[in-house]
BAVO-997712 format. One line per 3 residues: number of its first residue (from 0); their letters; for each residue y, x, z of N, C-alpha, C, O. Coordinates in steps of 0.1 Angstrom, whole numbers. Layout:
residues N
NUM	A	Y/X/Z/Y/X/Z/Y/X/Z/Y/X/Z | ...
This chain:
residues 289
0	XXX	657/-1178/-600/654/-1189/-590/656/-1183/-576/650/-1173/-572 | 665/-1193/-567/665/-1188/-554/662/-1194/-544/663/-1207/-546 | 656/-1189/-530/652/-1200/-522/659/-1194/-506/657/-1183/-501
3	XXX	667/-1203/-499/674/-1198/-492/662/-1196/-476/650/-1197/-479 | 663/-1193/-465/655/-1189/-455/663/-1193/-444/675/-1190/-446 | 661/-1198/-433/664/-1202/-416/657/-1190/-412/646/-1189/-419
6	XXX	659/-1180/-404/649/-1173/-397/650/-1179/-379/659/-1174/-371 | 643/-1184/-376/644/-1194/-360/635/-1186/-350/628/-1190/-341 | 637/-1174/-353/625/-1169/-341/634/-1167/-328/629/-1165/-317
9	XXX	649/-1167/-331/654/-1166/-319/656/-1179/-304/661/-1180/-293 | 648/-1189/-314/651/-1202/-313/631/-1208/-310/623/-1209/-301 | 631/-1209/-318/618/-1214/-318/604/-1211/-316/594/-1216/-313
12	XXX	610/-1193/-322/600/-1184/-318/598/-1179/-302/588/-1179/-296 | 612/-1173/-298/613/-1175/-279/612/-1184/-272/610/-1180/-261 | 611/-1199/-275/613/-1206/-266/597/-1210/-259/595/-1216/-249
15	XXX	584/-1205/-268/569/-1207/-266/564/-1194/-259/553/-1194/-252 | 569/-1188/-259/565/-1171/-258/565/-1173/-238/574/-1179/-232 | 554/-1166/-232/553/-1168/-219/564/-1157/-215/561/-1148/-207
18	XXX	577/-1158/-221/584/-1147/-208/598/-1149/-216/599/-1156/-226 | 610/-1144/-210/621/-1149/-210/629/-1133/-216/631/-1123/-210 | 630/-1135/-226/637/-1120/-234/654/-1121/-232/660/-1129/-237
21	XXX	659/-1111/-225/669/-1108/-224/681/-1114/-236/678/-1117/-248 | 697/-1116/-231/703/-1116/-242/711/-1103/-251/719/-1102/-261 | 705/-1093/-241/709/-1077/-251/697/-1078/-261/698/-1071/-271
24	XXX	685/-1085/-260/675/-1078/-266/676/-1091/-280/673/-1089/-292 | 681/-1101/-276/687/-1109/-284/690/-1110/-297/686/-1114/-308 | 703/-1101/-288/714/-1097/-295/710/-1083/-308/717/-1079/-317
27	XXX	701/-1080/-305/696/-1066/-313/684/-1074/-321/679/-1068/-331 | 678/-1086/-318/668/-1091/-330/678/-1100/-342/676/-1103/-354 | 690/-1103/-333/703/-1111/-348/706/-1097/-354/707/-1096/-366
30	XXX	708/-1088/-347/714/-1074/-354/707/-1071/-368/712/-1069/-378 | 690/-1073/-363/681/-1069/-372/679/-1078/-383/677/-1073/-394 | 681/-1088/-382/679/-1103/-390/692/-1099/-398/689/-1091/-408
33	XXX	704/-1101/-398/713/-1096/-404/717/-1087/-410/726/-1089/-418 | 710/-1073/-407/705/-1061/-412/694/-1061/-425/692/-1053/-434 | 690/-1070/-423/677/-1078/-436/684/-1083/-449/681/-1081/-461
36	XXX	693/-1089/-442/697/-1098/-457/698/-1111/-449/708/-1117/-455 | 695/-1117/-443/689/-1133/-436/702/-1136/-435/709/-1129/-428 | 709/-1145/-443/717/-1155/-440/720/-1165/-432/732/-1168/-428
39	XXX	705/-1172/-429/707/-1181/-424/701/-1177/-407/692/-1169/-407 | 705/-1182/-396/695/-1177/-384/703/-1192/-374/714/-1196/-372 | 688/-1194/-372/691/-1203/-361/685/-1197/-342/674/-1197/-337
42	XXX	699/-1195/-338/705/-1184/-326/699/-1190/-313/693/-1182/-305 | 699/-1203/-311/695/-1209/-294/693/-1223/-298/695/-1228/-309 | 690/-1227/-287/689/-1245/-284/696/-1249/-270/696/-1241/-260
45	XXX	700/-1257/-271/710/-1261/-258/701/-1273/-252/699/-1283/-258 | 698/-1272/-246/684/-1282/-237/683/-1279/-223/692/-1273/-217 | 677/-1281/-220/672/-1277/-200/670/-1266/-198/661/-1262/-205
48	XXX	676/-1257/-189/671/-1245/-189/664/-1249/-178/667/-1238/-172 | 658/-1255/-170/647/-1263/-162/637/-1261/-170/631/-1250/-170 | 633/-1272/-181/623/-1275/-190/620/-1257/-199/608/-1254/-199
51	XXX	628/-1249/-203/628/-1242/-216/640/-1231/-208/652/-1230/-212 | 636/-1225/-200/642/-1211/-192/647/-1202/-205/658/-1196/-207 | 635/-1204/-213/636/-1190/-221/648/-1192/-232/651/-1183/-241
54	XXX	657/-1206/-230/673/-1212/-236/682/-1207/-229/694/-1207/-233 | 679/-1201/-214/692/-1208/-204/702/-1197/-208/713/-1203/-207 | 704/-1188/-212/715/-1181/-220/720/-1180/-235/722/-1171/-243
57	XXX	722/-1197/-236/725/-1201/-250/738/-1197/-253/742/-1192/-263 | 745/-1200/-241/763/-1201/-243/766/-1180/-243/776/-1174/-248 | 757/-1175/-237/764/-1163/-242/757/-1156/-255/761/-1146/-260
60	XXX	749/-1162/-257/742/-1159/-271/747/-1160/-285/747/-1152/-294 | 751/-1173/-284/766/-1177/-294/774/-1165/-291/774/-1155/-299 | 781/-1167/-278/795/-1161/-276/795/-1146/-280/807/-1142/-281
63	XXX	783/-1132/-284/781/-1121/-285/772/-1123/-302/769/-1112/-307 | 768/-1134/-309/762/-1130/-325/771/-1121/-328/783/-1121/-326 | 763/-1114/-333/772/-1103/-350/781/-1108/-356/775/-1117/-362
66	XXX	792/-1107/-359/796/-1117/-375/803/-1105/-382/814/-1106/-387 | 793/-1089/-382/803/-1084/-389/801/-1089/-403/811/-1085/-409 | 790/-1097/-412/788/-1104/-421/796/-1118/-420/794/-1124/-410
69	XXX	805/-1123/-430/811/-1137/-429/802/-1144/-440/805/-1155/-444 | 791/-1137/-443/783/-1150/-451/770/-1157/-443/762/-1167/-444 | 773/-1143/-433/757/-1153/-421/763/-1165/-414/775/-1164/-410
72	XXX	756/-1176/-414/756/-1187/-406/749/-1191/-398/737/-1195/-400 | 755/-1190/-385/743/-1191/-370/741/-1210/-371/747/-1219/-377 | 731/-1210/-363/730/-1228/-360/723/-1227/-344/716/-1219/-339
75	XXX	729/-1237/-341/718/-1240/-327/714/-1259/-328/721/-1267/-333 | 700/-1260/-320/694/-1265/-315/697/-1276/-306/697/-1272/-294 | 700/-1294/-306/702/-1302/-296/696/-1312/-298/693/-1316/-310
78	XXX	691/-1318/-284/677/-1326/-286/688/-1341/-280/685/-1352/-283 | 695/-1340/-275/704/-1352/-268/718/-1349/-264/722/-1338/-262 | 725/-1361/-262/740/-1355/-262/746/-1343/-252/755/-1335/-250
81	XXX	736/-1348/-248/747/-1337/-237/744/-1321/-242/752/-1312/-239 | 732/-1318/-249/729/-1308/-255/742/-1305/-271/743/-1295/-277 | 747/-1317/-272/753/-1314/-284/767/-1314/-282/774/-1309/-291
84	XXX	771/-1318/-271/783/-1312/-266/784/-1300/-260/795/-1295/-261 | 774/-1292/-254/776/-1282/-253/778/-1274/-263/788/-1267/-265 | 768/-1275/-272/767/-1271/-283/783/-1271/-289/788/-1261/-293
87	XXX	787/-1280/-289/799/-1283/-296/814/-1275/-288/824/-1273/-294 | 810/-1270/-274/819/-1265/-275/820/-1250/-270/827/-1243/-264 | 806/-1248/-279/807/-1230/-281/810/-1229/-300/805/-1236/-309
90	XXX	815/-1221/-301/816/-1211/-313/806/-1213/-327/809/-1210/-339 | 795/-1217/-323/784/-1220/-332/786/-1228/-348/784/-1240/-347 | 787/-1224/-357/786/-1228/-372/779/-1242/-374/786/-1250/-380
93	XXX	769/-1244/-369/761/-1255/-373/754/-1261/-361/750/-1254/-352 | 754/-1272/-360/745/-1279/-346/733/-1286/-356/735/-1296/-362 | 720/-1280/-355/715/-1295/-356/708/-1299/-344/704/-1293/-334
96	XXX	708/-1311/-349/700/-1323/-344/687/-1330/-343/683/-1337/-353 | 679/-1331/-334/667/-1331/-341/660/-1342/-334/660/-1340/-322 | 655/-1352/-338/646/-1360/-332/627/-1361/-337/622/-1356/-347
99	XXX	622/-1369/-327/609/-1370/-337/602/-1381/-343/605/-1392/-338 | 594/-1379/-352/595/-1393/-360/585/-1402/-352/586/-1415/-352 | 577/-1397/-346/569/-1405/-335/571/-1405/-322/573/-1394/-317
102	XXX	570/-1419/-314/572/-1422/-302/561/-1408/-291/564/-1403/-280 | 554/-1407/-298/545/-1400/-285/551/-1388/-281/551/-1385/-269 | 559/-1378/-292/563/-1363/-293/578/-1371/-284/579/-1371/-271
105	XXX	585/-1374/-290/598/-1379/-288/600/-1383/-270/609/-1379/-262 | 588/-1390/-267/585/-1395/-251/587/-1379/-244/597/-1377/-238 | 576/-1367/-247/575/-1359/-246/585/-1347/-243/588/-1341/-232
108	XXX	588/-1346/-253/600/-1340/-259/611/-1340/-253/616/-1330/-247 | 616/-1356/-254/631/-1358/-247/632/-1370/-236/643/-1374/-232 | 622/-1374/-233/625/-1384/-223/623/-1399/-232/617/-1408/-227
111	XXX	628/-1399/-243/635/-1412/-248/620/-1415/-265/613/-1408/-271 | 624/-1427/-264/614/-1432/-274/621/-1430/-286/632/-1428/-282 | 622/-1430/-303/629/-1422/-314/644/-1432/-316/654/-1428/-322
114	XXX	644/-1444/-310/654/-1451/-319/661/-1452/-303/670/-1460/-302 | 660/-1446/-293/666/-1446/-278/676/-1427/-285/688/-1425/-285 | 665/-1419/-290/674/-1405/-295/682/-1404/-302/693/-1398/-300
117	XXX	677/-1413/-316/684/-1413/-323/701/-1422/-322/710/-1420/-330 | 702/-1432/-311/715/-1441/-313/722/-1431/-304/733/-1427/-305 | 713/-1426/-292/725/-1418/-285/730/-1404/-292/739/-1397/-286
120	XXX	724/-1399/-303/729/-1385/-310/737/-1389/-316/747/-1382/-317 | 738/-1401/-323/748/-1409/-336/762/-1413/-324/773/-1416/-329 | 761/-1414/-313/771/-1414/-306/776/-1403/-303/788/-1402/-302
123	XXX	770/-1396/-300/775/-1379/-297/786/-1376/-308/798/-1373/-307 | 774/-1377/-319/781/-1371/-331/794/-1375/-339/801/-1367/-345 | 799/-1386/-339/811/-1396/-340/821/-1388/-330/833/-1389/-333
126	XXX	817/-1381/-319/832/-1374/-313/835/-1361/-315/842/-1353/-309 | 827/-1359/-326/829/-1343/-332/831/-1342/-348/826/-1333/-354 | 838/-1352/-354/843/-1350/-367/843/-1339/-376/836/-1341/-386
129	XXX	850/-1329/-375/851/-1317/-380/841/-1307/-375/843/-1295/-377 | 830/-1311/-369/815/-1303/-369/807/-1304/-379/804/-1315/-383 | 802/-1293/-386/787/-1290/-392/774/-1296/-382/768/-1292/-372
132	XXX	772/-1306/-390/763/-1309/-382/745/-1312/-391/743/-1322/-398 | 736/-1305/-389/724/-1302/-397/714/-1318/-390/717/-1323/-379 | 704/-1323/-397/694/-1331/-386/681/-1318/-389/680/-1308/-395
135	XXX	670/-1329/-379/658/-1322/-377/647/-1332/-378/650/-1344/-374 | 637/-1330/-381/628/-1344/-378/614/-1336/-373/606/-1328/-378 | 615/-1339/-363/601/-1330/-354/585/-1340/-357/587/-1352/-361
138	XXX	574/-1337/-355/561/-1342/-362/564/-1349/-372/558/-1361/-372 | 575/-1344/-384/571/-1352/-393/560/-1358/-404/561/-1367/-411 | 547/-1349/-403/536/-1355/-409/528/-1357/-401/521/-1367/-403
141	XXX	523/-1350/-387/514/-1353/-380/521/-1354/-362/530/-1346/-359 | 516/-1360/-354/515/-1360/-343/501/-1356/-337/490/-1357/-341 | 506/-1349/-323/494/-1345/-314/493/-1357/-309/482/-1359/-305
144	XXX	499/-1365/-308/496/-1379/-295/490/-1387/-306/478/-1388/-308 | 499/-1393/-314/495/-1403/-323/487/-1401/-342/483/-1409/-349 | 487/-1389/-343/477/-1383/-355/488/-1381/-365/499/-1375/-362
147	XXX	484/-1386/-377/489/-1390/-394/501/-1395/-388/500/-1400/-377 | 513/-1395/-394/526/-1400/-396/529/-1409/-410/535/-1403/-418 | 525/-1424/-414/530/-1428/-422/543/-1424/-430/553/-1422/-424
150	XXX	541/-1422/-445/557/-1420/-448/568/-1430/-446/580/-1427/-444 | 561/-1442/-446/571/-1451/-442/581/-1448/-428/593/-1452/-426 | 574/-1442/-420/577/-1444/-406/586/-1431/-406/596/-1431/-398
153	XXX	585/-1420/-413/595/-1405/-415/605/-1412/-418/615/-1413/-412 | 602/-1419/-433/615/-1425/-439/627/-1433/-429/638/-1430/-427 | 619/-1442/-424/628/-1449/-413/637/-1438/-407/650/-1440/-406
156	XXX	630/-1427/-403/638/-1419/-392/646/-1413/-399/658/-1416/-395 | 644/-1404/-410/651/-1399/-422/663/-1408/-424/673/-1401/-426 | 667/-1422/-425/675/-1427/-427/685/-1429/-415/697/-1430/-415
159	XXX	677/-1429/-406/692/-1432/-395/693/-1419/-395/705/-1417/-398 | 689/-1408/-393/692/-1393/-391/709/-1394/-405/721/-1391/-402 | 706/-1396/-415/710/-1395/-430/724/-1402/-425/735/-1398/-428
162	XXX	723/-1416/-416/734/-1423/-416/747/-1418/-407/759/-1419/-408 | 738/-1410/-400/749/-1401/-389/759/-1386/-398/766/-1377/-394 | 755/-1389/-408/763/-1375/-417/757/-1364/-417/765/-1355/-420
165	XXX	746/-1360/-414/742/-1352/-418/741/-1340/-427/738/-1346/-437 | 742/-1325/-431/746/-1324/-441/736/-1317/-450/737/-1316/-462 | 723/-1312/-440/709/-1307/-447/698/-1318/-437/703/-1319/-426
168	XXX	689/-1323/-437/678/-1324/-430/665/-1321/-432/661/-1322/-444 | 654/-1316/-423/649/-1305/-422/636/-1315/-415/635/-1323/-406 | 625/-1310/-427/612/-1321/-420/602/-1309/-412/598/-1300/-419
171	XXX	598/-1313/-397/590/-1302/-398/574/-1304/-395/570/-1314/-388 | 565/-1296/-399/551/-1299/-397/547/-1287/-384/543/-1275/-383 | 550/-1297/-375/555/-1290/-359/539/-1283/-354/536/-1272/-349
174	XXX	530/-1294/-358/518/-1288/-351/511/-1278/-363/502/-1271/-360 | 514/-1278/-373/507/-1269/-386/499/-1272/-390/492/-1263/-396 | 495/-1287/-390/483/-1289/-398/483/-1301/-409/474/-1309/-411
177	XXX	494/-1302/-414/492/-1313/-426/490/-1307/-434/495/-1296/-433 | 482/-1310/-447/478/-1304/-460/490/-1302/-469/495/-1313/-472 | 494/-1294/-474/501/-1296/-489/500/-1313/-494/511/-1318/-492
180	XXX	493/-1319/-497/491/-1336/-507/502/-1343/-496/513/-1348/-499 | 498/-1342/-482/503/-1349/-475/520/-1347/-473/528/-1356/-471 | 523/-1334/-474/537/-1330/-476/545/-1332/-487/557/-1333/-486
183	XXX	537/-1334/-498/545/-1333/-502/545/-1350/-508/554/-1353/-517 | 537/-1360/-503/539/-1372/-505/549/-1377/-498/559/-1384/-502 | 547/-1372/-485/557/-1377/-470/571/-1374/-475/580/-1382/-474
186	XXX	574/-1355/-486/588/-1352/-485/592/-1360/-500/603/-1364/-501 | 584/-1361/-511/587/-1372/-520/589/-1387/-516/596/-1393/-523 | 586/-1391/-507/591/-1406/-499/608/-1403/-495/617/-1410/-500
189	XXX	612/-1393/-487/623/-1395/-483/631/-1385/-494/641/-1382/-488 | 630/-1381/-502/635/-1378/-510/641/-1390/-522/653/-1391/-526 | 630/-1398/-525/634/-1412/-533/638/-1419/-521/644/-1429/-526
192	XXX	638/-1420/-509/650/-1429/-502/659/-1421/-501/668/-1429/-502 | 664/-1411/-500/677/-1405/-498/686/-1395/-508/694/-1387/-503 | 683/-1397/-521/688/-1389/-529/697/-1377/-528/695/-1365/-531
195	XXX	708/-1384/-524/718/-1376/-520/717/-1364/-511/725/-1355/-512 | 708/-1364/-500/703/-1355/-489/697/-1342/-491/685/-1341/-494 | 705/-1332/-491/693/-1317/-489/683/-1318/-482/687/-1318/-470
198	XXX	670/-1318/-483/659/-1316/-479/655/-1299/-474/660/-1289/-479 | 647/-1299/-466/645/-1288/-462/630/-1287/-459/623/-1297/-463 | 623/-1277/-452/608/-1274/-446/610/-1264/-435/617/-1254/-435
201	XXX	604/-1269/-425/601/-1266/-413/583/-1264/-412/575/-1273/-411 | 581/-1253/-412/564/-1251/-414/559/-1243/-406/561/-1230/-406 | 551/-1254/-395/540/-1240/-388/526/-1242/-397/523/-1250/-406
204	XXX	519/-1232/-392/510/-1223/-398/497/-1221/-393/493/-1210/-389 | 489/-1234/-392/470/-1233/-386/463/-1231/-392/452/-1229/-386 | 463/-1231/-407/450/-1226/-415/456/-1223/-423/455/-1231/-432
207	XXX	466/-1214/-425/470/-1206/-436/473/-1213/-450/471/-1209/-462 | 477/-1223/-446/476/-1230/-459/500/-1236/-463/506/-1244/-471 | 502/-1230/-456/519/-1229/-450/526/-1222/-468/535/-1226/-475
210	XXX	518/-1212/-469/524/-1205/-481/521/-1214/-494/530/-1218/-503 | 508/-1217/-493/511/-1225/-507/515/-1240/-509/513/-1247/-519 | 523/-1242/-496/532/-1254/-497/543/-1252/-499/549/-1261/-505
213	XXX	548/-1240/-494/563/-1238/-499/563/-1233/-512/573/-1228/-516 | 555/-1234/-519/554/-1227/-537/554/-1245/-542/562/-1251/-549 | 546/-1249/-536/541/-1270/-535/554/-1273/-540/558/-1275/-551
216	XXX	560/-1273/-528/573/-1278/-524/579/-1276/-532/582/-1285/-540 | 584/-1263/-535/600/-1256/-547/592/-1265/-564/595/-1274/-572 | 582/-1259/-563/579/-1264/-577/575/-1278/-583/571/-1281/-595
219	XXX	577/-1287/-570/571/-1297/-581/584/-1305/-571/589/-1313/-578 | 589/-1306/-562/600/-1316/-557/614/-1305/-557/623/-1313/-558 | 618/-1297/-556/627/-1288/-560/631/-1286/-545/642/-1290/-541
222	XXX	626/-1281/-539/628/-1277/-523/633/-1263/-524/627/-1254/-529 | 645/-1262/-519/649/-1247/-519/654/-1238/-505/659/-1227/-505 | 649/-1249/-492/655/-1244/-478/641/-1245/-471/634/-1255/-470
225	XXX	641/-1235/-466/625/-1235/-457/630/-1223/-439/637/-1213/-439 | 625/-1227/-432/623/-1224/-421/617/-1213/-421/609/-1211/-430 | 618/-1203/-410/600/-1191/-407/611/-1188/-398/623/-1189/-396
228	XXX	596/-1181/-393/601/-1165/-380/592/-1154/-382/580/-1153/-384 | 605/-1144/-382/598/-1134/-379/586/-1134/-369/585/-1140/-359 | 578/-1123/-375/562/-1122/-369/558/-1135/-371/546/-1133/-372
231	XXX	558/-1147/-372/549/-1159/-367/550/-1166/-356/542/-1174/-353 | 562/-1162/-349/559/-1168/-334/567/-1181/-333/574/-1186/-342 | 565/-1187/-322/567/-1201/-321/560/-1208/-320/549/-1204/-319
234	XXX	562/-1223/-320/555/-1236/-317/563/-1246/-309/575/-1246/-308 | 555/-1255/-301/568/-1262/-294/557/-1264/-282/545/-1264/-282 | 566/-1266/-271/567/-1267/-253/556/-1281/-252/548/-1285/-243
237	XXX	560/-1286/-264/555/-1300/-259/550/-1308/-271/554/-1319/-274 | 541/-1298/-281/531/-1305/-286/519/-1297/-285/518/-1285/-289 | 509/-1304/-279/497/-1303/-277/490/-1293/-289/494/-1297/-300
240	XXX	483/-1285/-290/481/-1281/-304/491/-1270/-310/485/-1262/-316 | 504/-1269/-309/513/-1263/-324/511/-1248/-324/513/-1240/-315 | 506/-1247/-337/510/-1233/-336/520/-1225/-342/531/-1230/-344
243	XXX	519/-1216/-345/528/-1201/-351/540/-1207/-363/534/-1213/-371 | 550/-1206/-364/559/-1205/-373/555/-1201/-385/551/-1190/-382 | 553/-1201/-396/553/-1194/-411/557/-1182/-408/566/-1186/-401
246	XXX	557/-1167/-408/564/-1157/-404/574/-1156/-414/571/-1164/-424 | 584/-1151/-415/594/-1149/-424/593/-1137/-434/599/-1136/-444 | 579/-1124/-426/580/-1120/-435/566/-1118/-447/565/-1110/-456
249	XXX	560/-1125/-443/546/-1129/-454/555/-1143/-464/551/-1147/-475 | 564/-1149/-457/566/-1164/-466/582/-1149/-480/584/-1150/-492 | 587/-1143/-472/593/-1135/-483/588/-1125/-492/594/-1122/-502
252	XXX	574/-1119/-485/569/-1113/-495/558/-1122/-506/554/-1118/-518 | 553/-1136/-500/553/-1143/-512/558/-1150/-518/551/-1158/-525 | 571/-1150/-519/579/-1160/-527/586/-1145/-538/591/-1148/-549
255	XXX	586/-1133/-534/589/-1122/-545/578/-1123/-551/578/-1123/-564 | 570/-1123/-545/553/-1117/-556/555/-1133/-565/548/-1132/-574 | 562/-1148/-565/559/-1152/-575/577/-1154/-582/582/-1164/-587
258	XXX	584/-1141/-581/593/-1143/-591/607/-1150/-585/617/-1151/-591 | 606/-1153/-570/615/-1159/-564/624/-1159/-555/621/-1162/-543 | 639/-1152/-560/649/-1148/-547/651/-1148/-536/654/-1160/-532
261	XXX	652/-1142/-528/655/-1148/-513/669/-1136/-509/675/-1137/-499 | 670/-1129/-515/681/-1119/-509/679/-1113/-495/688/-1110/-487 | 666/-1113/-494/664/-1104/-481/650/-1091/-484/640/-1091/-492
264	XXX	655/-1080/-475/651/-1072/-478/638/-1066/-474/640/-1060/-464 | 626/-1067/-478/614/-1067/-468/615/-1059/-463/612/-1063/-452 | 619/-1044/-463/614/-1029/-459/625/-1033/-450/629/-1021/-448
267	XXX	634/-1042/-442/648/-1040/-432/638/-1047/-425/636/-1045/-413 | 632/-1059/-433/625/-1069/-424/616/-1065/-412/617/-1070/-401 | 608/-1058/-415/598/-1050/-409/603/-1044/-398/598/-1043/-386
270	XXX	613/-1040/-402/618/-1035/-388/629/-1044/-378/634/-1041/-368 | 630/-1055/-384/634/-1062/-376/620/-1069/-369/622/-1070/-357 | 610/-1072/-372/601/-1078/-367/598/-1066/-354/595/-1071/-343
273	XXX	598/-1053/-356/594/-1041/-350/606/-1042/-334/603/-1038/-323 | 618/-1047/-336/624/-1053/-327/624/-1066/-323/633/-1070/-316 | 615/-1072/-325/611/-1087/-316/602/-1082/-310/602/-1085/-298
276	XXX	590/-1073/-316/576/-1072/-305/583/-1063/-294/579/-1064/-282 | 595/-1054/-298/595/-1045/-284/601/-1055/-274/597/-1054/-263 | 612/-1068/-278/619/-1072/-275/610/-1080/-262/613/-1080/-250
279	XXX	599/-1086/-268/590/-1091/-261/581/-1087/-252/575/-1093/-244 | 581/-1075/-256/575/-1062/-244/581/-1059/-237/575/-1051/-230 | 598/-1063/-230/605/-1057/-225/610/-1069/-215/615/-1067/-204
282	XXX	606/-1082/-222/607/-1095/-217/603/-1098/-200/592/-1092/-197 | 610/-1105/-191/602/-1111/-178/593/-1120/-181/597/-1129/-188 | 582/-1118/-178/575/-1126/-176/579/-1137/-169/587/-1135/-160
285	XXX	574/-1154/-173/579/-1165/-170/581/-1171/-154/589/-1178/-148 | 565/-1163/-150/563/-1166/-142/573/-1157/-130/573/-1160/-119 | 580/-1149/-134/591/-1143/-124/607/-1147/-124/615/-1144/-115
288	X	608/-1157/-140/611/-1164/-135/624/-1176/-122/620/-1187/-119
């Protein structure tokens, strides 16, 4: 049994962190990540470097990844079109897409209320045919503004996300606090609306209870794509509350300890993690800015 891994700390885990890490220092945490085994890594987000400084060297970020591996696949990050044209016209493997399933994050987030995000990405995305293009669903079980997320109300979003061609979509529990029951009710709802759709997990991590959702998940709905970062880091700019990413490498050392592939290597991992803390040691602080 195998379970594939996103490692997003270059993405998700930098963009929370109070200081702005170089793109040499970058460039040596994909080195590390790919030195692991990590296939999958999601590289930057194309958004405001106003809003999210710690993005504004997205385009040379792409332009210098490693590829001495042709099986790693980078992805970046676009919250609205103009983010996904950019996106679209660097080098990058995969764009996703990401909206949220509640109005309060979404206001937040991107300016726009979910069904204002989602018609203008479905327009974006129609002038880029021959793109890889992934979705995202941000507070999909809970909101900081508005609480509980009905599954009805994910579903909705899940479906227009689904209608734009999508080719994996990725639910995430942005603030870290929905239970296992609730995950896996929410990802069994769009699962029976969307059959056809790769499902994925996007998991931060407030009471430690992150690991035994992704065991939840693979074993009883057959979930085989999960999200983390190295060390733990991350959250988001603009939910009240979120915390830490799943680390990538506590979610791979327990997915070995129960029997379960990931093709990455812990003892490389470690020291890639060992190059994010210096990375971040070495980082400007925000406030300079």
């Amino acid at each position: 049994m195998t379970v594939t891994i996103t490692d997003v700390v270059l993405r998700d885990g930098l963009q929370d962190e109070n200081a702005v890490v170089s793109t040499d220092r970058k460039i040596a945490v994909a080195d590390a990540l790919v030195a692991a085994g990590v296939k999958h890594i999601e590289a930057a987000s194309f958004v405001s470097p106003t809003r999210v400084p710690q993005m504004a060297d997205a385009d040379d970020v792409i332009a210098r990844l490693p590829r001495t591996d042709p099986s790693v696949t980078y992805s970046a990050l676009a919250l609205n079109p103009r983010g996904v044209h950019r996106a679209a016209a660097t080098g990058i493997d995969e764009i996703q897409v990401v909206t949220s399933a509640s109005a309060g994050h979404s206001t937040a987030n991107t300016g726009r209320n979910p069904d204002e995000a989602l018609t203008g990405l479905a327009e974006a995305l129609q002038k880029y045919p021959d793109r890889s293009f992934l979705g995202g669903v941000s507070t999909a079980f809970v909101c900081p503004f508005e609480g509980i997320i009905a599954p009805a109300v994910l579903v909705r979003v899940a479906r227009a996300m689904a209608a734009m061609g999508v080719r994996r979509l990725g639910l995430a529990d942005t603030l870290g606090t929905a239970t296992t029951e609730q995950v896996l009710a929410s990802v069994g709802a769009v699962r029976d609306a969307l059959p056809d759709i790769e499902l994925s997990l996007h998991l931060h991590n407030a009471h430690g209870q992150a690991l035994g959702t992704v065991i939840a998940a693979h074993r009883h709905l057959g979930i085989t794509h999960f999200d983390s970062a190295i060390g733990g880091y991350g959250g988001c700019p603009f939910a009240p509350g979120a915390h830490g990413n799943l680390a990538t490498e506590e979610l791979v050392a327990h997915l070995h300890a129960h029997d379960i592939d990931t093709g990455i290597d812990q003892q490389a991992l470690g020291l890639a993690v060992g190059t994010v803390k210096l990375a971040l040691a070495q980082a400007r602080p925000l406030s300079a800015v």
